[in-house]
C-alpha positions as CSV (number, residue, x, y, z in Angstrom):
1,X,-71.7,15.3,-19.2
2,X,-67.9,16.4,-17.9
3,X,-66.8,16.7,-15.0
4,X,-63.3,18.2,-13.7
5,X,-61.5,16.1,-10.8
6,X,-61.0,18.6,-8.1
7,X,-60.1,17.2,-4.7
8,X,-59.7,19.3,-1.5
9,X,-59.3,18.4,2.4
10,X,-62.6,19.0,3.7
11,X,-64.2,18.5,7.0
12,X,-60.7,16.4,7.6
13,X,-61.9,14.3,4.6
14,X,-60.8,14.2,0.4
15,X,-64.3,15.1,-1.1
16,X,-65.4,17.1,-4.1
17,X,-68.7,18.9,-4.5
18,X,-70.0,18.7,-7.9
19,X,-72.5,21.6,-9.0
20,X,-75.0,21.7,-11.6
21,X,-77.0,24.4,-13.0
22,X,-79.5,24.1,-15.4
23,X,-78.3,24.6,-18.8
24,X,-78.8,26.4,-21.9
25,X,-78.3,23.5,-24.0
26,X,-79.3,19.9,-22.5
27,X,-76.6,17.5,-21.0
28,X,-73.9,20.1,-20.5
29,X,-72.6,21.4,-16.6
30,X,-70.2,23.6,-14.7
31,X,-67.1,22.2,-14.3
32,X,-66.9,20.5,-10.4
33,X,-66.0,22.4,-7.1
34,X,-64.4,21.9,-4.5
35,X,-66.4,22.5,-0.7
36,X,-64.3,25.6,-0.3
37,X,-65.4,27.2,-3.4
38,X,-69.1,26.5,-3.5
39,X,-71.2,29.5,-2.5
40,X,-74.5,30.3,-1.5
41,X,-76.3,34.0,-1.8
42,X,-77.3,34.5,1.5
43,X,-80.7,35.4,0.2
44,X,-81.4,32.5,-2.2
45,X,-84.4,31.5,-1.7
46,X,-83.6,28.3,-0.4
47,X,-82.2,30.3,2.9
48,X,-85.2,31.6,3.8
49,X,-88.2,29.3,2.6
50,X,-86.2,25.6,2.6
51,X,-86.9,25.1,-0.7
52,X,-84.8,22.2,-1.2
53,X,-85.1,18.3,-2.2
54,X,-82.4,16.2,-1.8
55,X,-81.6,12.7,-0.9
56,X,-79.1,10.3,1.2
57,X,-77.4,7.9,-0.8
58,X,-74.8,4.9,0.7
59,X,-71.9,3.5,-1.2
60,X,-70.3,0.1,0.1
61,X,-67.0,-1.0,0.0
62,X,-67.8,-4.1,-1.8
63,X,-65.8,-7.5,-2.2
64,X,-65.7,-6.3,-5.7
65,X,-65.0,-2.5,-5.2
66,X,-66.7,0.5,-4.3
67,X,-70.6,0.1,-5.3
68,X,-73.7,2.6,-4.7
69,X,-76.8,1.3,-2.7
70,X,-80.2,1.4,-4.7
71,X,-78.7,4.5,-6.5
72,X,-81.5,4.6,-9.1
73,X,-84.7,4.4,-6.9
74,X,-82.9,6.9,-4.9
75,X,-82.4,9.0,-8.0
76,X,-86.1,8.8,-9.2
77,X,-87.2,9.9,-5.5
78,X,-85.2,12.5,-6.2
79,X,-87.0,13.5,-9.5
80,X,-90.2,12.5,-7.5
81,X,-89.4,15.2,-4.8
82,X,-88.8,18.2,-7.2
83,X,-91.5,17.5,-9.3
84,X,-94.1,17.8,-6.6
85,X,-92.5,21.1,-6.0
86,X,-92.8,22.0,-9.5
87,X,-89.1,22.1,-10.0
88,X,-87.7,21.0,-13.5
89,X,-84.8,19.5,-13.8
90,X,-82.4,19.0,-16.7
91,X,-80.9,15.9,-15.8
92,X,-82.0,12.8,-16.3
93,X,-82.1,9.9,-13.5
94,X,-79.4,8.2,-15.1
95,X,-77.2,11.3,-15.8
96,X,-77.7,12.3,-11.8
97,X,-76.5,8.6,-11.1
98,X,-73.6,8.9,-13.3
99,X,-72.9,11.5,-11.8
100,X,-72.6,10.2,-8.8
101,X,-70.8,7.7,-9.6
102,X,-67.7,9.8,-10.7
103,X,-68.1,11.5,-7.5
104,X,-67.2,8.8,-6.0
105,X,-64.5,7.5,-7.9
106,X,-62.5,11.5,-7.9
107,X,-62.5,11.4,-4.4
108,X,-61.0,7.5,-5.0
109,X,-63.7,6.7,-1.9
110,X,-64.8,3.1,-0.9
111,X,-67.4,3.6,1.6
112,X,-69.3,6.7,1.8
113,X,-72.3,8.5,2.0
114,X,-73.5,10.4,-1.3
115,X,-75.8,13.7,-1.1
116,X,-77.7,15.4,-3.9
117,X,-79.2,18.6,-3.7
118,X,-81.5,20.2,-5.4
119,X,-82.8,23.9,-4.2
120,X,-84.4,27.2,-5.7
121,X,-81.1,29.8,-5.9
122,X,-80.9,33.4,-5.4
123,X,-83.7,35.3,-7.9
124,X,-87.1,35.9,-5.7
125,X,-86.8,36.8,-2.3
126,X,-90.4,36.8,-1.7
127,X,-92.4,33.3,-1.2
128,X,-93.3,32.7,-4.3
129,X,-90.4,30.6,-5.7
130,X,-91.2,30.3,-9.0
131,X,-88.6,33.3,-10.5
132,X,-85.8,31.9,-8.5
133,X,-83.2,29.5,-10.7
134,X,-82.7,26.2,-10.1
135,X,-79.3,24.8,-8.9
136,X,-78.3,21.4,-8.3
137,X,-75.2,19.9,-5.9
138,X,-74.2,17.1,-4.8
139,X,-71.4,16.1,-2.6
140,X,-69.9,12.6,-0.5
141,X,-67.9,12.3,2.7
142,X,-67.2,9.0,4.6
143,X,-69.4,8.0,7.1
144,X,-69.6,5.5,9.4
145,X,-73.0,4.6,11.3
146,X,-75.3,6.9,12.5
147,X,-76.0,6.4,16.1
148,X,-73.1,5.4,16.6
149,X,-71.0,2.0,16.4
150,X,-72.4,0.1,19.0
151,X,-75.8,1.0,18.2
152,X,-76.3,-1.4,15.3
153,X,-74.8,-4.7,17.8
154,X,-76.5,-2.9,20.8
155,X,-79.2,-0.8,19.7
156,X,-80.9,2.2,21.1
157,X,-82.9,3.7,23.5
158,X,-85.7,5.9,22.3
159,X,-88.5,8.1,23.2
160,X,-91.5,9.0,21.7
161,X,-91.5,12.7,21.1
162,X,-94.2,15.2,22.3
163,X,-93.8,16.8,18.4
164,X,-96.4,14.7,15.9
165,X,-95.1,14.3,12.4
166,X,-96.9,16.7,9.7
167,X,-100.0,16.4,8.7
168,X,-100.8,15.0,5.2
169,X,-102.7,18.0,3.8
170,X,-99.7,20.8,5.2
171,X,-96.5,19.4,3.4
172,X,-96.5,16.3,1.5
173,X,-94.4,13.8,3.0
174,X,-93.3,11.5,0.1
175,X,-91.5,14.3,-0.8
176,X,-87.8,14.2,0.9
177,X,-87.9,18.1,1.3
178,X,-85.3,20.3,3.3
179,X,-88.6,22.4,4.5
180,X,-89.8,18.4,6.0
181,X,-86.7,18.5,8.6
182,X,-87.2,21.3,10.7
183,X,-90.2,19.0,11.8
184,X,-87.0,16.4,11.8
185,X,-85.1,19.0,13.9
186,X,-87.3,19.2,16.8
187,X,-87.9,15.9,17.0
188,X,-84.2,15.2,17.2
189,X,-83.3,17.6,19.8
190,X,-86.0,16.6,22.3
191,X,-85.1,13.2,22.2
192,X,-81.6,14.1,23.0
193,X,-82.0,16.9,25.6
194,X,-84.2,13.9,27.0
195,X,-81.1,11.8,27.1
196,X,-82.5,9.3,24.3
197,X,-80.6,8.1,20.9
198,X,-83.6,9.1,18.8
199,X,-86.9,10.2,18.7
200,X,-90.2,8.2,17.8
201,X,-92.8,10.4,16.3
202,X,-96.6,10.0,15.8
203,X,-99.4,11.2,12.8
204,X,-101.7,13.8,14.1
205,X,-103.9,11.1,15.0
206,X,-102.2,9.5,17.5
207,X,-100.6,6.0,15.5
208,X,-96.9,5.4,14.9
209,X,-95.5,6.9,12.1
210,X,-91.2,7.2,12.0
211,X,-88.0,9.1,13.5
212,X,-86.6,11.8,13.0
213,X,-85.0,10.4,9.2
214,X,-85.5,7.1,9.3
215,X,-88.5,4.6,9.3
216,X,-89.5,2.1,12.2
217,X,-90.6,-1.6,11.9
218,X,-92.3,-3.9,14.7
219,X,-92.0,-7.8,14.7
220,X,-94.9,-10.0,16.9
221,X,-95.2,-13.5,16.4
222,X,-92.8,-13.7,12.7
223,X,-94.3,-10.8,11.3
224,X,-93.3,-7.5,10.6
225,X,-95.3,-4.1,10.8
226,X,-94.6,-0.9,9.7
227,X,-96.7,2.5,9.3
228,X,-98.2,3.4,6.2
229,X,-97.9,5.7,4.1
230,X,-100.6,7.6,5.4
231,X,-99.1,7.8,8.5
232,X,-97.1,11.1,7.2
233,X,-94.1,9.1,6.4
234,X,-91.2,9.1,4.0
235,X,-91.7,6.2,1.3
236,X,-88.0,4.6,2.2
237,X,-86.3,2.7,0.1
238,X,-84.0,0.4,3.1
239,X,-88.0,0.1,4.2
240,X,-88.9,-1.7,1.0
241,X,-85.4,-3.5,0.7
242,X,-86.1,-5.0,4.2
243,X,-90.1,-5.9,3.4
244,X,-88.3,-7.6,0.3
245,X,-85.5,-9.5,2.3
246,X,-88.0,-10.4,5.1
247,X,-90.5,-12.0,2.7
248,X,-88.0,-14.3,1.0
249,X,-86.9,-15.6,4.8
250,X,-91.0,-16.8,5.1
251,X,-92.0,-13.3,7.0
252,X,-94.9,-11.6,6.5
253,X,-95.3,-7.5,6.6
254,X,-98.1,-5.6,7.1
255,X,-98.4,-1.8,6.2
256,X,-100.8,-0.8,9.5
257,X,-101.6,1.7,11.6
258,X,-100.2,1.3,14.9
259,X,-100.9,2.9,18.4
260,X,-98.2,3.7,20.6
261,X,-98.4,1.7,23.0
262,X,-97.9,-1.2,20.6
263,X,-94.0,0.0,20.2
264,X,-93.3,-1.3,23.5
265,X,-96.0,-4.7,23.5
266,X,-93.7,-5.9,20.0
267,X,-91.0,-8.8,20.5
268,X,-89.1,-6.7,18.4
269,X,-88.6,-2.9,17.2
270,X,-86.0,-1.8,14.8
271,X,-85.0,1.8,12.3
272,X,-84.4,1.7,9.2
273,X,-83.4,4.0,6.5
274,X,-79.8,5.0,4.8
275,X,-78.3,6.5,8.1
276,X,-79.1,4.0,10.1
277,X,-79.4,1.1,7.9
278,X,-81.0,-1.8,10.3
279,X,-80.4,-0.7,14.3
280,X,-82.1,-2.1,16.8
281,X,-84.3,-0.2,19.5
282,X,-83.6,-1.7,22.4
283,X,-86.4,0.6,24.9
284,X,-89.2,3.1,24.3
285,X,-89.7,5.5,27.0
286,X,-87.4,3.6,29.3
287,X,-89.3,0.4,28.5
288,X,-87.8,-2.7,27.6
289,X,-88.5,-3.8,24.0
290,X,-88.9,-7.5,24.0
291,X,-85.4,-9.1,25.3
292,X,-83.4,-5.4,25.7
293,X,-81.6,-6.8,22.6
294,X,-81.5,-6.9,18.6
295,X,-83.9,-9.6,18.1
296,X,-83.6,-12.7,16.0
297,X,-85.3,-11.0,13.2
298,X,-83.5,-7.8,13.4
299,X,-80.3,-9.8,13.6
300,X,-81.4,-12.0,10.7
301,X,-82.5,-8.5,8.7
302,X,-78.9,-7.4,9.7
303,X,-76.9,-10.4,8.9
304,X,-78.9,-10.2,4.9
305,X,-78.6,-6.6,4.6
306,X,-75.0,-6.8,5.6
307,X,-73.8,-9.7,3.5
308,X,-75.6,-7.8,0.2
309,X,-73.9,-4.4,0.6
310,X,-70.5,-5.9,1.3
311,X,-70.6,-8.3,-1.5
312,X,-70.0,-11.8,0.3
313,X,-73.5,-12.5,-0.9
314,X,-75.2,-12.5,-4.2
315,X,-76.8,-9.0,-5.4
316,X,-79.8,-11.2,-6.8
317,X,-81.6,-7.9,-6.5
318,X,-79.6,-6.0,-8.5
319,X,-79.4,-3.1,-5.7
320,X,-75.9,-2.5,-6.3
321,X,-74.0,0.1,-8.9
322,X,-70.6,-0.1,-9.3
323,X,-69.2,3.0,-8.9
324,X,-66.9,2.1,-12.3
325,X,-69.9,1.0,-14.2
326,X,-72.0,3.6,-16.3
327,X,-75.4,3.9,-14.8
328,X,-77.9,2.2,-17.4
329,X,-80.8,3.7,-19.2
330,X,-84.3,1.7,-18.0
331,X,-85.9,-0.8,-20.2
């Protein structure tokens, strides 16, 4: 694969936008762009249907350099996503993390957040997508946390939104698809037109399922709980980093359904997810969670997560890429 270094002031920040198409001949692309010159036919099909998948990647500014978080799972989810939506790609997970990794490295970035596209172009503008081509992008930009600075020492205040996450058998939800975050979108907005941080949404049936774009955990008594699968949410990767970290500090997590009621009956309630990372949730519906604070296990969660990404603490896991390193092939 090549790749042309082109660097631009964008959005008051040095990023490049990397395009692929699918090619004639495997392994080849387009040479890179910059955010000015990528376009979009107003009538690809992405712009009316959402048919994208795509995915939110972190790099760190390491101890030891610039290194991507969990870049391959969040590659394969990637490959995951478009396959369910019957699109092929011609890239490989390893070429996409490459790929990324050079990203990074053009726009000479230490910290920042990574973003691959994948969507149907401009070729059918009816709903059936299958005659429209296959394009794939993927830019980075810096930044910082997502609710804000003090909302990871702090946390947030949340409400649990009137708008119930989609059912299982109308979009599949372990796919991370553009079409998923309208849902995401109204979610979102009523939580801040009701003067909250964030939004907590429910399955059809009434039980706990996530945010707007991230996923939620509760702690009682040393053990954490989070919604299933089946609870129409996101399978996130920071989710299954922090079931990993909990269980090697002696803490037990359970994937069950929860009501909602037992949001606000917890010791503890935290997000998770890229974004957000580990942020507390200090209320739900104006009601105090546990001590109004980040609790000890949230600050413990915190403190481990923390210490990993910026590299004062051994990457036993092997979670981090170095941006200068080539992305291996699995074994």
């Amino acid at each position: 694969m090549r790749y042309r270094s082109l660097q631009t002031e964008w959005l008051l920040q040095r990023e490049q936008l990397c395009r692929f198409r699918r090619p004639k001949k495997f392994g080849t692309t387009e040479n890179g762009l910059t955010g000015d010159d990528a376009q979009l036919h107003v009538l690809s099909h992405v712009v009316s249907y959402g048919s994208a998948v795509f995915e939110g990647i972190r790099c760190y500014d390491t101890k030891q350099g610039p290194a991507i978080f969990r870049l391959r799972e969040h590659m394969q989810r990637l490959m995951n996503s478009a396959k369910i939506y019957r699109m092929d790609l011609a890239f490989s997970v390893e070429e996409f993390g490459n790929a990324a990794c050079e990203l990074v490295r053009h726009n000479k970035l230490n910290a920042c957040y990574v973003k691959p596209i994948v969507l149907r172009g401009y070729g059918e503008v009816g709903v059936n997508p299958l005659n429209s081509p296959i394009e794939c992008y993927m830019a980075c930009w810096t930044w910082g946390a997502y609710l804000g600075p003090e909302a990871l020492t702090q946390g947030v205040d949340v409400g649990v939104s009137s708008w119930s996450r989609i059912a299982p058998n109308t979009l599949p939800a372990m796919s991370k698809a553009a079409a998923n975050y309208m849902n995401s979108q109204l979610i979102r907005m009523e939580a801040t037109f009701n003067g909250y941080a964030e939004g907590i949404a429910l399955d059809t049936d009434g039980h706990v399922s996530e945010g707007s774009g991230m996923n939620v955990f509760l702690v009682h008594d040393d053990v954490l709980y989070t919604p299933p699968l089946a609870t129409s949410i996101l399978p996130g990767i920071t989710r299954d980093s922090v079931v990993r970290m909990a269980q090697e500090h002696g803490h037990h997590s359970k994937r069950i359904r929860h009501p909602t009621r037992n949001a606000v009956h917890r010791d503890e309630v935290f997000f998770v997810g890229t974004a957000v990372e580990i942020t507390p949730i200090r209320s739900v519906d104006h009601i105090q969670v546990g001590k109004g604070v980040a609790g000890p296990i949230t600050r413990k969660l915190q403190e481990e997560f923390f210490a990993i990404t910026s590299g004062s603490k051994p990457d036993k896991h092997h979670w981090l890429t170095p941006v200068n390193a080539p992305v291996a092939a699995a074994r």
